[in-house]
N, C-alpha and C positions, 0 to 999 in steps of 0.2 A: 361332440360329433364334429368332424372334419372331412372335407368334399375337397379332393382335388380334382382338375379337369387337364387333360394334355391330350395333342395331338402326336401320334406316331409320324414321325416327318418319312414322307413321300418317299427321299430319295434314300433312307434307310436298308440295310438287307432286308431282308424275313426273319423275322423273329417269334418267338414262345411267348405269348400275354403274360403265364408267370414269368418270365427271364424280363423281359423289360420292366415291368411294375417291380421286382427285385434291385433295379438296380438302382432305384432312386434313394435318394438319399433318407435315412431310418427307415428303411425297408429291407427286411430280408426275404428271398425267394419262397423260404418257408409261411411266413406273415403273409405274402401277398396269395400264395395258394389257397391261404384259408380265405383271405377276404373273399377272392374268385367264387371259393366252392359254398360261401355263405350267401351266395347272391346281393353282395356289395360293391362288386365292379361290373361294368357294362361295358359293350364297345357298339358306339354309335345307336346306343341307347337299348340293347338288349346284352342281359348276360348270357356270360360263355364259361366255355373249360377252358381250365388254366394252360390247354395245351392249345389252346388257338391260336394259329398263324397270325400275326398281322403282314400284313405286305406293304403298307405304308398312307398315311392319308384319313386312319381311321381315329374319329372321338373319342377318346377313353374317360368314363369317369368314375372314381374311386371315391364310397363311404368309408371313413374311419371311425369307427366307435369307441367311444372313452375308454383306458385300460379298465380291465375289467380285474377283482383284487386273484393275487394267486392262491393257489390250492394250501402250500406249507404257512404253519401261521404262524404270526409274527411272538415270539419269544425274548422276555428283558434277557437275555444271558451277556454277561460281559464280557466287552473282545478291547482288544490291544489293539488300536487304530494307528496304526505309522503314519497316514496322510487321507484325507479326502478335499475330497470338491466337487462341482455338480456334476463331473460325468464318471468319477470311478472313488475307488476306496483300498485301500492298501491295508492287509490285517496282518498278525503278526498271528500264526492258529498255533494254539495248542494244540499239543499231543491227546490224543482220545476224539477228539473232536471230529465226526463226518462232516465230509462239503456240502451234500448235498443228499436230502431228504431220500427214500428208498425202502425194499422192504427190511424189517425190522427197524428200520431209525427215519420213524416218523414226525419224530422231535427231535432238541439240542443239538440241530446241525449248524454251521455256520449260515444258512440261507435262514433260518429261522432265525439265526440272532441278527444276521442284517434287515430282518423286514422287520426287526422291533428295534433297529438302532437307525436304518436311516428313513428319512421321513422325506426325502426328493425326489424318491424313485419315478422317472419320465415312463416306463416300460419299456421293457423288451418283448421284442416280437408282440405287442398288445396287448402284454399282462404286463400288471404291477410285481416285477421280481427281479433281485440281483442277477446280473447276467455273469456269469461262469464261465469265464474262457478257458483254465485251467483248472489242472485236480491236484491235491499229493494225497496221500494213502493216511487212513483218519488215524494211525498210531505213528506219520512220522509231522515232527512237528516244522514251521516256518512260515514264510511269506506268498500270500495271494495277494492277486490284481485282481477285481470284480470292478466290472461295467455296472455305471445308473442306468445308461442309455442304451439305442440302436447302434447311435452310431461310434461313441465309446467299443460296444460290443463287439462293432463289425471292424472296429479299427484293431483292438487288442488280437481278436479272433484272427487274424491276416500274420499277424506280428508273430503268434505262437505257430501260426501253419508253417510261416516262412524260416521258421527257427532265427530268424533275427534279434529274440529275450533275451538277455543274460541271464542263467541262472545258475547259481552256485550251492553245492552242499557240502556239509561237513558229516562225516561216518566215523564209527571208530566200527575196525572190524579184527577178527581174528588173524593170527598169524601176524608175519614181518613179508611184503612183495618182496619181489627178488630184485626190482628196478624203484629206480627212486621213481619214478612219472611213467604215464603210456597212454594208450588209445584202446579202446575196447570198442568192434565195431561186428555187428551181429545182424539176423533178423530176431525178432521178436513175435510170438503168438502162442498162442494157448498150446499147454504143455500137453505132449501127443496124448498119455497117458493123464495124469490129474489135470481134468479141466477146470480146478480150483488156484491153478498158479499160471504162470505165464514162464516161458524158455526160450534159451537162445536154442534148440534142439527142432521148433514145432515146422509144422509140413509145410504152412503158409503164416507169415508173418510181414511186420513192416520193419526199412532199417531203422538200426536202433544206433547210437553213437556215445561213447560218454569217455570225455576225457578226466583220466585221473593225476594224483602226485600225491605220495605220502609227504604230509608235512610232520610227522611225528612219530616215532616207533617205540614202544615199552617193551616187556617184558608180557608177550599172550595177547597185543594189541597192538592194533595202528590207527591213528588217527591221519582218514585220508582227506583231500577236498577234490571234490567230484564239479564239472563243468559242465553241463548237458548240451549236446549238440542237438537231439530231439527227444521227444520229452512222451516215450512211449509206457505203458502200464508197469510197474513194480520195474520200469528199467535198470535203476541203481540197485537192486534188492540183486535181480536176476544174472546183470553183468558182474558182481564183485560174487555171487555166490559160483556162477560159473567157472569165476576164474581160480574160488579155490581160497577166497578170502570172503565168510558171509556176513554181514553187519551183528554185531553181536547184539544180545535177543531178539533177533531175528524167529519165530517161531516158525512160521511157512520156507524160509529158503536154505537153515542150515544151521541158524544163530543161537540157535538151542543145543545141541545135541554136540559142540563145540567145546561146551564147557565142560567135558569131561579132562581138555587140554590142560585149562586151567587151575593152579594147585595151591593157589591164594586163596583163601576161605572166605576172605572179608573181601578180595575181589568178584568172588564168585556172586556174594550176598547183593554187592552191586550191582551186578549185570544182571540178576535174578530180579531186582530192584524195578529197573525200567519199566516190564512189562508191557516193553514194545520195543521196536527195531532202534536201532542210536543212529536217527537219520533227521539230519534238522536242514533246509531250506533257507540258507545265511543268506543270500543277496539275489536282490530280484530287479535287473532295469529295463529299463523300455523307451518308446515315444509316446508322450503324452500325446491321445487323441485330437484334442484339441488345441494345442498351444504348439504341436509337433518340435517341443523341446524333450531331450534325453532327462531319465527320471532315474533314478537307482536307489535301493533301500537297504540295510544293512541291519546283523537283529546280532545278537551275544547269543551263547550257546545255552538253551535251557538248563533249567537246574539239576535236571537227574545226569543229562549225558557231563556236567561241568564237573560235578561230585566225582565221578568215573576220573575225571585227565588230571583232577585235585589231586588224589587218593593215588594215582600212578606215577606223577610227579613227586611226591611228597616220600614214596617208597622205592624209588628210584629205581 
């Protein structure tokens, strides 16, 4: 249990009790609304709603109660650690693998393997759980950043709003572009018609950005490498199927139904092979929260998409 005490200084604007308790440091706005609405903050010695004014001058004092353990549970599954240390953890995810707990995948997610692999968890927002700043889709494979902490959290969390990440992927998708490199710049939102996919077509969406270059062209394939400028839902899935090139086994955006192009048989058996989109997450950099030095990580191309550019190389 933890008892801060602060004074709102006088010559302050006016502000929201939750916006101020939000802004201290391992505190986020959401965390401090629950303390408010739990009756473990007071101002000048009675509680309030977290929509109270202060105008300046007024006692604040804030119970913290020890994280409390999270709801998904903790699972031995093995993961590919590229780096840790006490505020975050860098994983290298397989392919099949969900981020994060939900219905149908109540287990074997990556938040279940990190609460049975890391043992320093400080909490997020006041539960014992890896904090998630970012997602990629549980059948493409590559590199997450997960926060220990608040303020890890609210560092990375800033970092992915502000699109200031790097992040790099590699695709192999059907066809040959007509340009070696470009820019694909859309909105993105739930497709007018199947609200099972997402489109650059929908009524209301957010922009979406994603710089491409074929580094590679065969014969019914290209291997591209994709740049994200923002890092919105199935974005690479939705921009390269838009544009008429879909990630090959791609089942939801086109990367199926492709392979009728295809007249290779032992290529076909390949890309049938996958059993998920040929989408891997090669490099991932950032500022470290806490050291506020630049980090970057780099991962080889899994084994199934690598077999695929073996097998196309090799038959020229």
């Amino acid at each position: 249990m933890q008892k801060l005490e602060l004074i709102f200084p006088a010559d302050s604007e006016p502000s929201r009790l939750d916006q101020v308790l939000g802004a201290l440091e391992g505190m986020t706005r959401s965390m401090a609304r629950r303390l408010i609405e739990s009756g473990l903050v007071t101002v000048d010695g009675t509680p309030q709603k977290p929509s109270l004014k202060l105008r300046g001058g007024e006692m604040i004092t804030v119970i913290i109660p020890p994280p409390t353990p999270a709801e998904p549970l903790a699972e031995e599954i093995p993961l590919e650690i590229l780096y840790e240390d006490s505020d975050l953890v860098v994983v290298n995810k397989p392919a099949g693998m969900v981020v994060h707990p939900g219905a149908g995948n109540a287990g074997g997610t990556l938040v279940n393997a990190l609460l049975g692999h890391c043992h320093d968890l400080s909490g997020i927002g006041g539960e014992l759980r890896p904090g998630i700043v970012h997602r990629i889709d549980k059948d493409t494979s590559g590199i997450l950043v997960v926060a220990k902490n608040d303020q890890a959290h609210r560092s990375l969390s800033k970092q992915f709003k502000e699109h200031t990440v790097k992040r790099v992927y590699l695709a192999l998708v059907f066809g040959s572009p007509k340009s070696d490199k470009g820019k694909i710049e859309t909105i993105i939102g739930r497709h007018p018609v199947d609200r099972k996919r997402m489109s650059g077509l929908a009524r209301r969406g957010k922009q979406a950005v994603t710089h491409w270059q074929a580094i590679q062209r065969y014969k019914g394939l290209t291997l591209i490498r994709l740049k994200l400028e923002t890092g919105r839902t199935h974005q690479i899935r939705v921009h390269l199927s838009e544009a008429g090139h879909p990630l090959a086994g791609d089942p939801v955006y086109g990367g199926s139904g492709r392979l009728a192009n295809i007249h290779d048989p032992q290529l076909v058996a390949l890309i049938k092979g996958l059993g998920r989109q040929a989408l891997h997450a090669k490099t991932l950099g950032f500022i470290h929260p806490a050291t506020c030095e630049y980090m970057e990580y780099d991962t080889e191309l899994p084994e199934d998409m690598a077999r695929i550019i073996e097998y196309l190389e090799s038959s020229g």
